[in-house]
C-alpha positions as CSV (number, residue, x, y, z in Angstrom):
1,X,-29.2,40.4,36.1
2,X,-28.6,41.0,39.9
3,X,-30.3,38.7,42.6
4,X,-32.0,41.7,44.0
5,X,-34.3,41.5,40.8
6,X,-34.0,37.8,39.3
7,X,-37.6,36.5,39.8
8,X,-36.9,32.2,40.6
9,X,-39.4,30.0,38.4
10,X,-40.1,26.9,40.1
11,X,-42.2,24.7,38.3
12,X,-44.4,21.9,40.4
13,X,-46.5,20.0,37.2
14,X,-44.8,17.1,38.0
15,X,-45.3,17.1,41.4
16,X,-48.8,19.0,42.7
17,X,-49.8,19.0,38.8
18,X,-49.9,15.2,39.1
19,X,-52.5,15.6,41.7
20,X,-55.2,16.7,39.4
21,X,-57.3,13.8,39.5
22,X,-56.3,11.4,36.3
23,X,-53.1,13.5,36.0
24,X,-50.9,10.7,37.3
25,X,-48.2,10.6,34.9
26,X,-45.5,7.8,34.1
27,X,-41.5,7.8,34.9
28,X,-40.6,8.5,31.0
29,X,-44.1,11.4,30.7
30,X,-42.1,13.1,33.8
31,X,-38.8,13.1,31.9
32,X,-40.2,14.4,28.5
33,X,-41.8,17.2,30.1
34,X,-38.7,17.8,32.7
35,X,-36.4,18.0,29.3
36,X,-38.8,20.9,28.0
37,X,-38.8,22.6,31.6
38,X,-35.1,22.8,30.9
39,X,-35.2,24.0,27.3
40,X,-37.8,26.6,29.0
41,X,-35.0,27.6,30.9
42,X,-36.8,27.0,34.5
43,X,-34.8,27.6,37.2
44,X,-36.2,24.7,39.9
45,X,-37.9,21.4,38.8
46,X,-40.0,20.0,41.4
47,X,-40.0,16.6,40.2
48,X,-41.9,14.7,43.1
49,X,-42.5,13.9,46.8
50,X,-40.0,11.1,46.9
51,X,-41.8,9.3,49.9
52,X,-45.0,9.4,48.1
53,X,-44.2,5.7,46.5
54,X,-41.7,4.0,44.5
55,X,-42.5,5.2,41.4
56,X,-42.5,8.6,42.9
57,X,-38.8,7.8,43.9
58,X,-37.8,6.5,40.8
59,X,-39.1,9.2,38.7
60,X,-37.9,11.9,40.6
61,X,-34.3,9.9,40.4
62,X,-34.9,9.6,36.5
63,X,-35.4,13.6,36.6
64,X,-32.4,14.1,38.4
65,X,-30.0,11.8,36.2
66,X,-31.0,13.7,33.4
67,X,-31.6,17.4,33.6
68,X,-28.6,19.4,34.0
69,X,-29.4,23.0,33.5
70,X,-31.8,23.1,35.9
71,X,-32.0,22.1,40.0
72,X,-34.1,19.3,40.8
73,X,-36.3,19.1,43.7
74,X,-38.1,16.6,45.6
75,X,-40.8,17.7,48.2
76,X,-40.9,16.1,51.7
77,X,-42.9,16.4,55.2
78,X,-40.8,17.5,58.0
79,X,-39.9,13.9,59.3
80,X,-36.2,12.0,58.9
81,X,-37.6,8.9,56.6
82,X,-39.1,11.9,53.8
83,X,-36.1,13.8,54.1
84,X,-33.6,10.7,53.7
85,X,-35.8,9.2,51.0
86,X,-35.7,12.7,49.1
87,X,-31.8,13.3,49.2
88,X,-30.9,9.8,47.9
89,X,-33.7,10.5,44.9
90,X,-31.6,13.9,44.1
91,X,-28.5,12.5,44.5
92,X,-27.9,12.0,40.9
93,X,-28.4,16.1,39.3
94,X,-25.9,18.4,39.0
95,X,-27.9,20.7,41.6
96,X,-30.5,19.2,43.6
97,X,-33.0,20.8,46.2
98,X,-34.9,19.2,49.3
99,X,-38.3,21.0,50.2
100,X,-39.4,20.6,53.2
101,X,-42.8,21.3,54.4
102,X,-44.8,21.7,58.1
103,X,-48.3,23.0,58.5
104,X,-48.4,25.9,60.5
105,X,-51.8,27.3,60.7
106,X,-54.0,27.1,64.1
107,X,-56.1,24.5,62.6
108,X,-53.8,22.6,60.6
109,X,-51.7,22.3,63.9
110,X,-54.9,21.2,66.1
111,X,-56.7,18.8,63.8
112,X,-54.4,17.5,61.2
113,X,-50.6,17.3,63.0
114,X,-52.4,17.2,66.9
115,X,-49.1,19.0,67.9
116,X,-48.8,22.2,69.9
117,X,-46.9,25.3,68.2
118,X,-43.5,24.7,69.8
119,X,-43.4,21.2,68.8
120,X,-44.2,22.0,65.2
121,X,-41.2,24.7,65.6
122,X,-39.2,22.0,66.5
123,X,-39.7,19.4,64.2
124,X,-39.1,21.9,61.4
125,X,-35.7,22.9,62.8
126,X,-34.3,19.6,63.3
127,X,-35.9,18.8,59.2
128,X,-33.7,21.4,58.1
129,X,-30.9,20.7,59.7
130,X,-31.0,17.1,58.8
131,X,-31.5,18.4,55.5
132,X,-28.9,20.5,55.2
133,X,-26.6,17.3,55.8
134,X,-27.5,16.5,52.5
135,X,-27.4,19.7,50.1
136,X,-27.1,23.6,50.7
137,X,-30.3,23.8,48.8
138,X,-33.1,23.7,51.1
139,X,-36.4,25.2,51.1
140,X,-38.9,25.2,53.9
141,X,-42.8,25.9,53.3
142,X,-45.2,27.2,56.2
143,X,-48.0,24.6,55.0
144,X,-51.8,26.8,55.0
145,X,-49.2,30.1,55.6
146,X,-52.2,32.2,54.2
147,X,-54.1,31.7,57.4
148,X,-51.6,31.5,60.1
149,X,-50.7,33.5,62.9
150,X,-47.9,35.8,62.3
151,X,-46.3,36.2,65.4
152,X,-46.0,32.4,64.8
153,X,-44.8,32.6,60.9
154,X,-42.2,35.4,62.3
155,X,-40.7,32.8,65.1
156,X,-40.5,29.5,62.9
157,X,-38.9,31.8,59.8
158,X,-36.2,33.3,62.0
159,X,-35.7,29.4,63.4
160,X,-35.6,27.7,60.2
161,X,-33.0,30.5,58.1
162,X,-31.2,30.0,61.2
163,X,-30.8,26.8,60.8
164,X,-29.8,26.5,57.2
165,X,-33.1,26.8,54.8
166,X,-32.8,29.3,51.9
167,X,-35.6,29.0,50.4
168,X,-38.9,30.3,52.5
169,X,-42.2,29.3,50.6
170,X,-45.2,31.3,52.2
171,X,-48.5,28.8,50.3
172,X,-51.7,30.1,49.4
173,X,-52.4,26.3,50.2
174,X,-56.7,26.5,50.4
175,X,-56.8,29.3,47.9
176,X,-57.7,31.7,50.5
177,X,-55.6,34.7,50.1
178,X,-56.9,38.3,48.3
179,X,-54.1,40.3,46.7
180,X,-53.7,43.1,48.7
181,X,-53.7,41.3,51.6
182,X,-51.8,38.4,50.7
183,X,-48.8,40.7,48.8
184,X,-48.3,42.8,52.2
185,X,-48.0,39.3,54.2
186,X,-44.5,39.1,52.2
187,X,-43.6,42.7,53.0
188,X,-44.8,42.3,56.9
189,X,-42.5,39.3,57.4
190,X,-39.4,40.4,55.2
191,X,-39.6,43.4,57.8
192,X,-40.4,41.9,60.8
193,X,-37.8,38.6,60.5
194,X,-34.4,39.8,61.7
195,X,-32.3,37.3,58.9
196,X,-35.0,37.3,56.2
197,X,-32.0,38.9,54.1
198,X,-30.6,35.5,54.6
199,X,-33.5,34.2,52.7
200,X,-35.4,33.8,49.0
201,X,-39.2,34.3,50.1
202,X,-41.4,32.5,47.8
203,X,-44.5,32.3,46.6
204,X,-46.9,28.9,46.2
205,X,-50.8,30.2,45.4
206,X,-53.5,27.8,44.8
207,X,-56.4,28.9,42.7
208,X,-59.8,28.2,44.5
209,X,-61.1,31.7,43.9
210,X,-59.5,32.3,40.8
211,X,-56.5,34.5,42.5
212,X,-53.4,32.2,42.3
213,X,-51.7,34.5,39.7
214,X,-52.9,37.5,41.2
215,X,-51.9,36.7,44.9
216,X,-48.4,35.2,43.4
217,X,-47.8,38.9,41.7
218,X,-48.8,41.0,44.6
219,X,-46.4,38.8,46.2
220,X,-43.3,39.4,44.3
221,X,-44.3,43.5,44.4
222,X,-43.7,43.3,48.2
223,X,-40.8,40.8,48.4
224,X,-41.2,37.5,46.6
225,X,-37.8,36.3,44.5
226,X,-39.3,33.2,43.6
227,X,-42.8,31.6,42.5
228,X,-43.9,28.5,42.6
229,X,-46.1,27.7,39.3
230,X,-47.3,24.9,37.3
231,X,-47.9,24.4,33.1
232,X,-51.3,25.5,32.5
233,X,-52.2,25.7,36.0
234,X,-52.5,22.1,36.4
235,X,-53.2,21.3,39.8
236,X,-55.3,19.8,42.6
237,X,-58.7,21.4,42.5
238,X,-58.8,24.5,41.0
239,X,-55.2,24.5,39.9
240,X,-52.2,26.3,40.6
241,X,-50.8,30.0,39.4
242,X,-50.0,29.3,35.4
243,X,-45.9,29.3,34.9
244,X,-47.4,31.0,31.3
245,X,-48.9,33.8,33.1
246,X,-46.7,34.6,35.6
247,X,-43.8,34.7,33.0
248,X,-45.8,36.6,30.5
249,X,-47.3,39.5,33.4
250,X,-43.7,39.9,34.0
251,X,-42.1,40.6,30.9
252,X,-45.0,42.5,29.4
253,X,-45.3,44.6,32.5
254,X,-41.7,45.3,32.9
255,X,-42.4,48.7,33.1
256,X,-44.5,47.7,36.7
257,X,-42.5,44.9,37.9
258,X,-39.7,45.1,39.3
259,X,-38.0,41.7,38.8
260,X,-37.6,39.6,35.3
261,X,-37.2,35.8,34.7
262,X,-34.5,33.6,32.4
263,X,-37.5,31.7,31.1
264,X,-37.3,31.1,27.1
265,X,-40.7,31.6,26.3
266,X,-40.4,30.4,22.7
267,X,-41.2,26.9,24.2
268,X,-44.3,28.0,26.0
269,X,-47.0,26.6,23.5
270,X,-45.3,24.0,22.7
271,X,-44.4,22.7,26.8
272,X,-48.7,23.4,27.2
273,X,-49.3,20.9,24.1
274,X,-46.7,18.4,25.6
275,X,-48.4,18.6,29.3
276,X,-51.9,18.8,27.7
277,X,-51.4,15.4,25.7
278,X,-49.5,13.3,28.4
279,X,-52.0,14.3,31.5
280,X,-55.5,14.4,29.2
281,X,-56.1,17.7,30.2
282,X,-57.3,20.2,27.3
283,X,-56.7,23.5,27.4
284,X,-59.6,25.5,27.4
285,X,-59.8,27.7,24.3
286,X,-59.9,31.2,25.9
287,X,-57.0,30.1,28.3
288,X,-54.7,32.9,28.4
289,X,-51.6,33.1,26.5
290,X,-52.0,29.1,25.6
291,X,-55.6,28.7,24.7
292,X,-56.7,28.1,21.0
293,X,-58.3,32.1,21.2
294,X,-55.9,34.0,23.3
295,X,-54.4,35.7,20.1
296,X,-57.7,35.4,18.0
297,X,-59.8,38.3,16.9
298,X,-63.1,38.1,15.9
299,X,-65.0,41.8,15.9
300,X,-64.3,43.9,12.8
301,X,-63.3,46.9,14.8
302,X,-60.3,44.7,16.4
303,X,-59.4,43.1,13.0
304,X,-59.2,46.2,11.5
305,X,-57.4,47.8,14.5
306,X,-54.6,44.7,14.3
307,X,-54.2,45.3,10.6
308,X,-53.4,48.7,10.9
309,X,-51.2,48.1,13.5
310,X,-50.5,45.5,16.0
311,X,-50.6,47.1,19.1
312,X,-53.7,48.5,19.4
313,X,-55.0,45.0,20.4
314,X,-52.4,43.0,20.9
315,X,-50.3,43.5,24.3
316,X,-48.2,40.0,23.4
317,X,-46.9,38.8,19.7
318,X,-47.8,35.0,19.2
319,X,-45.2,33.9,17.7
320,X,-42.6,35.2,21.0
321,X,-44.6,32.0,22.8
322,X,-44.4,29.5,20.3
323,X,-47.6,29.9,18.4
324,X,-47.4,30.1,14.5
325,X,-43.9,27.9,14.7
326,X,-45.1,24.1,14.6
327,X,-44.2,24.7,10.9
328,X,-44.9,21.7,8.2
329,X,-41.3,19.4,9.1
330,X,-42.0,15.8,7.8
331,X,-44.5,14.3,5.3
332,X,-45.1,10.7,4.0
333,X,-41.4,10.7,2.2
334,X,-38.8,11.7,4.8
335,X,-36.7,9.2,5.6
336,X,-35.7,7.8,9.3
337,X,-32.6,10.1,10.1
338,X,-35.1,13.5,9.7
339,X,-37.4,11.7,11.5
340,X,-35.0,11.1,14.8
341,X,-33.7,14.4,14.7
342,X,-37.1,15.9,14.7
343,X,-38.0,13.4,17.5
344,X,-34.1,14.8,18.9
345,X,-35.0,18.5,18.8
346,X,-38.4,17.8,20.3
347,X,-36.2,16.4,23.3
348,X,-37.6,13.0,22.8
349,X,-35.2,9.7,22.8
350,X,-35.3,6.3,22.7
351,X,-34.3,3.7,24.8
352,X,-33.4,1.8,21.7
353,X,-33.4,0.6,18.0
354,X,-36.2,-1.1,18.5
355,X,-38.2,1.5,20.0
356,X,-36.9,4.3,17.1
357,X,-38.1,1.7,14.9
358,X,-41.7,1.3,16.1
359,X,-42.2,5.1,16.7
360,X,-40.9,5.6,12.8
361,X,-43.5,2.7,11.7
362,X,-46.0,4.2,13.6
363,X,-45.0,7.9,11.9
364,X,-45.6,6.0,8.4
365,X,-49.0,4.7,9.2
366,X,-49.7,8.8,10.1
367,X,-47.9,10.1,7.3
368,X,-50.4,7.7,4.7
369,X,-53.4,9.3,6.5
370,X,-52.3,13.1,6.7
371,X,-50.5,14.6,4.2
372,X,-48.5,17.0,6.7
373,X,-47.0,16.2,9.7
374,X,-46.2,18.8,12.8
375,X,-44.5,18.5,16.0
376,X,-47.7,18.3,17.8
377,X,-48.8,15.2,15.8
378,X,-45.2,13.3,16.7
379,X,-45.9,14.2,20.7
380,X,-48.7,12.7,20.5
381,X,-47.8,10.1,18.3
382,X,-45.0,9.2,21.5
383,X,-47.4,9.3,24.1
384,X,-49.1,6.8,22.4
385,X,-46.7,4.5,21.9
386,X,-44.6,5.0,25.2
387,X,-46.8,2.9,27.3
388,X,-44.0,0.1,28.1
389,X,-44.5,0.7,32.1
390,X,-48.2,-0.3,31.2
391,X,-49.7,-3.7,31.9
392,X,-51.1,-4.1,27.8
393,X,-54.0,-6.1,29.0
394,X,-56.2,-4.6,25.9
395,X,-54.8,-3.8,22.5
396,X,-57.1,-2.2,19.8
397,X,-56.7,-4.5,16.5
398,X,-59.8,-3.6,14.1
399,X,-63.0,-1.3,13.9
400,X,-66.1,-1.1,11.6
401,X,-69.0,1.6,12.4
402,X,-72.0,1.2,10.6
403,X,-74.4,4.2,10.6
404,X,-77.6,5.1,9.4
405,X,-79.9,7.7,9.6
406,X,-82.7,6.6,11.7
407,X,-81.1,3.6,13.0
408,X,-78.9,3.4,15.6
409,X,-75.2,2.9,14.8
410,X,-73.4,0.0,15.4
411,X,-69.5,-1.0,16.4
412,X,-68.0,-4.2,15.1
413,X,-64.6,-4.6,17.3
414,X,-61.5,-6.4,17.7
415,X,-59.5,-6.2,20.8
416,X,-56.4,-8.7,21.8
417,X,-57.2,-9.4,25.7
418,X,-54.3,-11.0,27.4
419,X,-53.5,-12.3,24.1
420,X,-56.0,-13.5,23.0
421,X,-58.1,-11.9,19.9
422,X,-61.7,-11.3,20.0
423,X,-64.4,-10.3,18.3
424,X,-67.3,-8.4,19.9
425,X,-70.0,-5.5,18.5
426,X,-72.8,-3.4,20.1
427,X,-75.4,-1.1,19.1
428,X,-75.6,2.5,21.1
429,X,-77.1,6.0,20.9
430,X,-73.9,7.4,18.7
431,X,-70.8,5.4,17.2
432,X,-69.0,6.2,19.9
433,X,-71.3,5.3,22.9
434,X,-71.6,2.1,20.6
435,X,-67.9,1.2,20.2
436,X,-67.9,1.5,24.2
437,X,-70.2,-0.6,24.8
438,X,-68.6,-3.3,23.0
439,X,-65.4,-2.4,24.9
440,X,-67.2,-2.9,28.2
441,X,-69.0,-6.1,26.9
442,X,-65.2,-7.7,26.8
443,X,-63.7,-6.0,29.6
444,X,-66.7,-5.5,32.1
445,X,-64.7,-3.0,33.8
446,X,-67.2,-1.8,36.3
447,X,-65.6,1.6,35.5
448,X,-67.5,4.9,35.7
449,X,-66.6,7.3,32.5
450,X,-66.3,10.9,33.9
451,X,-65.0,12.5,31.2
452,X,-65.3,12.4,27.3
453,X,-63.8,15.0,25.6
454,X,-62.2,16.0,21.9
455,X,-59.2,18.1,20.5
456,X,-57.9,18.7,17.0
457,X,-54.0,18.4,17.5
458,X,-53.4,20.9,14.6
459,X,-55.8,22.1,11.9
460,X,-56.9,21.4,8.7
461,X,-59.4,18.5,8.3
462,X,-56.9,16.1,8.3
463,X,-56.0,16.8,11.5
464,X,-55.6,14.2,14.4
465,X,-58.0,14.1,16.8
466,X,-57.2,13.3,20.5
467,X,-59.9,12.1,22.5
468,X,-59.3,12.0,26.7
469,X,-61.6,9.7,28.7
470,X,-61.4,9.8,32.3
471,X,-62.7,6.2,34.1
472,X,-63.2,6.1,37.9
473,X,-62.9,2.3,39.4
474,X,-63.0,2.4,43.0
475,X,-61.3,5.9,44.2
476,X,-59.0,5.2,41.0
477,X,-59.0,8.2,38.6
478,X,-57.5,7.8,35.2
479,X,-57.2,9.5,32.4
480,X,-56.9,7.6,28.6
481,X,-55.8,9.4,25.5
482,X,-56.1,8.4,21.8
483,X,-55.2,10.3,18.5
484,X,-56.1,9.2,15.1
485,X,-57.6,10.8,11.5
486,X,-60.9,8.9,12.8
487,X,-62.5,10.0,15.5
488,X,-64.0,7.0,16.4
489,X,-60.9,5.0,16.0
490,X,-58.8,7.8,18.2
491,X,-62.0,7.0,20.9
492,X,-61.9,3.7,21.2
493,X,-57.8,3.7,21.9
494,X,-58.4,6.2,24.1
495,X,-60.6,3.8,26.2
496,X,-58.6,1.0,25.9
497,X,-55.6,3.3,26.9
498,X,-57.1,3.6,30.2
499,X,-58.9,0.1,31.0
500,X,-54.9,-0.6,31.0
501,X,-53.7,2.1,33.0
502,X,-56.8,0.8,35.4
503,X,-55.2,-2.5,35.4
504,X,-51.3,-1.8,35.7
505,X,-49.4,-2.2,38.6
506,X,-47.7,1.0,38.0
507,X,-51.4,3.1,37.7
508,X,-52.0,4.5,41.4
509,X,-55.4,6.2,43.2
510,X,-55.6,9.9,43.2
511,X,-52.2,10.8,44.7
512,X,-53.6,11.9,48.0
513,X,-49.7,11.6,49.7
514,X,-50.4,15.9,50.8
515,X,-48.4,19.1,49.7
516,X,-48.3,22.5,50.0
């Protein structure tokens, strides 16, 4: 494969992912998902924006110490303290990336930096020099490119290549940008900037009108070597162009595009699940290539069609993206060596014994409930258990529901609260509006529950079901997830999981710390 036609895949869940509201994610939730980003075969890992905080810092230094097939990135605004702060977080991986960012758009420049256009064109120059002190790897992003001027974007792109930056990301930051327009933008500068040849051009489109994948393709048919992408479009807002999509548009339309990627798309479905589970986010069942529907037919005329032959409805095989290959791996009698090297091939470890030990209990506590265990059902089995950087100030202990028809139900609990085991129960319009209430007569949160909603991990009416609540506390988003056989049961840990995230030290507001 040439560089002329190697399309770059950088992935951004773990950084503008995480600023979904609720999507904040842990130091070891960034490192599972980085490990399957580099069984995916992405080329850049955005990990963070070092600066942001210190657990920003430390999980983007985590990232770094432990991928190796992939560079690692860490995002950071155009000043010496983000740039400094980013290279010592990179230092660590075998090939590390600083990307640097500086709004350039008439009204970014007059309302949100105050500076005048040379100024900006300044401060971006001296950024990438300073950051080139640090790594050859540097990329530079024209914050709000979509609407600035481009006599402007021509004299801060010749500046910056000149001054050591690789990597030039063009964002679609407000979700402003139409196709057509937005593809010949790439072809207009690679043409106009005397050293663009010097350069990757790159593509970061968010998805307010529902044209981040369509503006990031246009882009790469005029010019774009690289696009910037995220796991099931996860992303502030509306989201960000899907890494599934983008991959998939460009190896099914190979005939059209004139580039391909090195991503293994084998691990697609399964790298959704992962990201879906850890962040609470569900993916919505007609979701393209990952949703529940996107290979399901329901009219006769297709089923027969499909039978006959597969083409004539399908454009993708399901199995090439993971679906169809969480086949049955563990039940109630394997033993604790399968069990690792399950957790092993998932890309999962533990810290310690002690840790292997608790996840295998846990997996035997499953295993007496549902008599077949899949890969989905030990993720989430992890992400339930991993919550050491949490402040445990609730732990679930015991649940009774009694129902009736014509009466409403009530929830008999048992919660350990700072260590201390009590006994409450409540009556409510449902069992699981009942169970809260008895949550909230211990905790009296004061929290506001945005969301309620419910997956089946796998199938089968055994299945797991993982519940997401979202709780808003004063500007504080976050998101709780649960899985059990009982749906009730899977509810309630779900709550609980987030009246602790509420409380930790390490839970954080709605990153609001900017990007591109």
């Amino acid at each position: 494969m040439s560089s002329k036609d190697k399309l770059v895949i950088f992935d951004t869940t773990l950084r503008d992912g995480e600023q979904s509201p609720g999507a904040s994610m842990t130091r070891d939730e960034k490192v599972r998902i980085a490990k399957m980003l580099e069984k995916m075969r992405v080329d850049v890992i955005e990990a963070g924006f070092a600066i942001a905080s210190p657990g920003d810092f430390e999980s983007v230094r985590a990232v770094a110490e432990v991928i190796k097939d992939s560079t690692v990135c860490s995002l950071a605004r155009a000043v010496q303290g983000d740039i400094e702060r980013a290279a010592e977080a990179i230092k660590p991986a075998n090939s590390g990336r600083i990307h640097t960012f500086i709004a350039t758009s008439p009204i970014h420049m007059k309302y949100k930096l105050q500076m005048e256009p040379p100024k900006v064109l300044e401060q971006a120059v001296a950024a990438i020099k300073l950051a080139r002190q640090f790594t050859d790897d540097v990329e530079f992003s024209l914050e709000d490119a979509s609407r600035s001027e481009f006599e402007f974007m021509c004299r801060i792109i010749e500046s910056v290549i000149n001054a050591g930056a690789r990597t030039i990301n063009l964002p679609d930051t407000v979700g402003y940008g139409e196709p057509g327009e937005y593809g010949l933008l790439f072809r207009r500068l690679i043409e106009a900037v005397p050293n663009s040849d010097k350069a990757i051009f790159s593509t970061h489109c968010h998805n307010d009108l529902g044209l981040a994948v369509a503006n990031s393709l246009s882009a790469v048919m005029y010019g774009a070597r690289q696009v910037e992408c995220t796991i099931n479009g996860l992303g502030e807002r509306a989201g960000n162009a899907a890494l599934e999509e983008i991959v998939m548009a460009v190896k099914t339309r190979k005939d059209l595009m004139p580039v391909e990627t090195s991503i293994d798309i084998s691990h697609i479905v399964p790298t959704s699940r992962l990201v879906s589970t850890i962040t609470g986010f569900p993916v919505q069942p007609n979701k393209a290539i990952v949703g529940a529907n996107a290979f399901a037919h329901e009219s006769g005329i297709h089923q027969d069609g499909i039978l006959k032959h597969r083409e004539t409805y399908e454009i993708m095989r399901a199995e090439d993206v993971g679906w169809n290959t969480n086949k049955l791996v563990l039940g109630k009698h394997s033993g604790r060596a399968a069990v690792k090297a399950r957790f092993e091939a998932l890309g999962i470890s533990f810290a310690d014994s002690d840790a292997l030990n608790n996840a295998f209990a846990k997996f035997k506590e499953l295993a007496d409930k549902k008599h077949e265990i899949f890969d989905e059902d030990l993720q989430a089995l992890v992400s339930a258990s991993q919550t050491h950087e949490l402040v445990d100030v609730y732990e679930f202990q015991a649940l009774e529901i009694h129902c009736k028809t014509g009466q409403n139900p009530k929830a008999s609990l048992q919660l350990k609260v700072s260590g201390e085991s009590l006994s409450v129960a409540s009556t409510g319009s449902g069992p699981v509006d009942a169970a809260f209430k008895a949550i909230e007569t211990l905790a009296n949160s004061g929290a506001v529950l945005q969301l309620y909603s419910v997956n089946a991990i796998t199938q089968g009416t055994d299945s797991q079901g993982e519940v997401t609540v979202r709780l808003e506390h004063r500007g504080q988003i976050v998101n709780g997830v649960g899985a059990d056989t009982d749906i009730v049961a899977a509810s309630v840990k779900a709550y609980v999981h987030a009246l602790n995230l509420l409380v930790s030290r390490g839970a954080k507001a709605h990153p609001q710390h900017g990007g591109i």
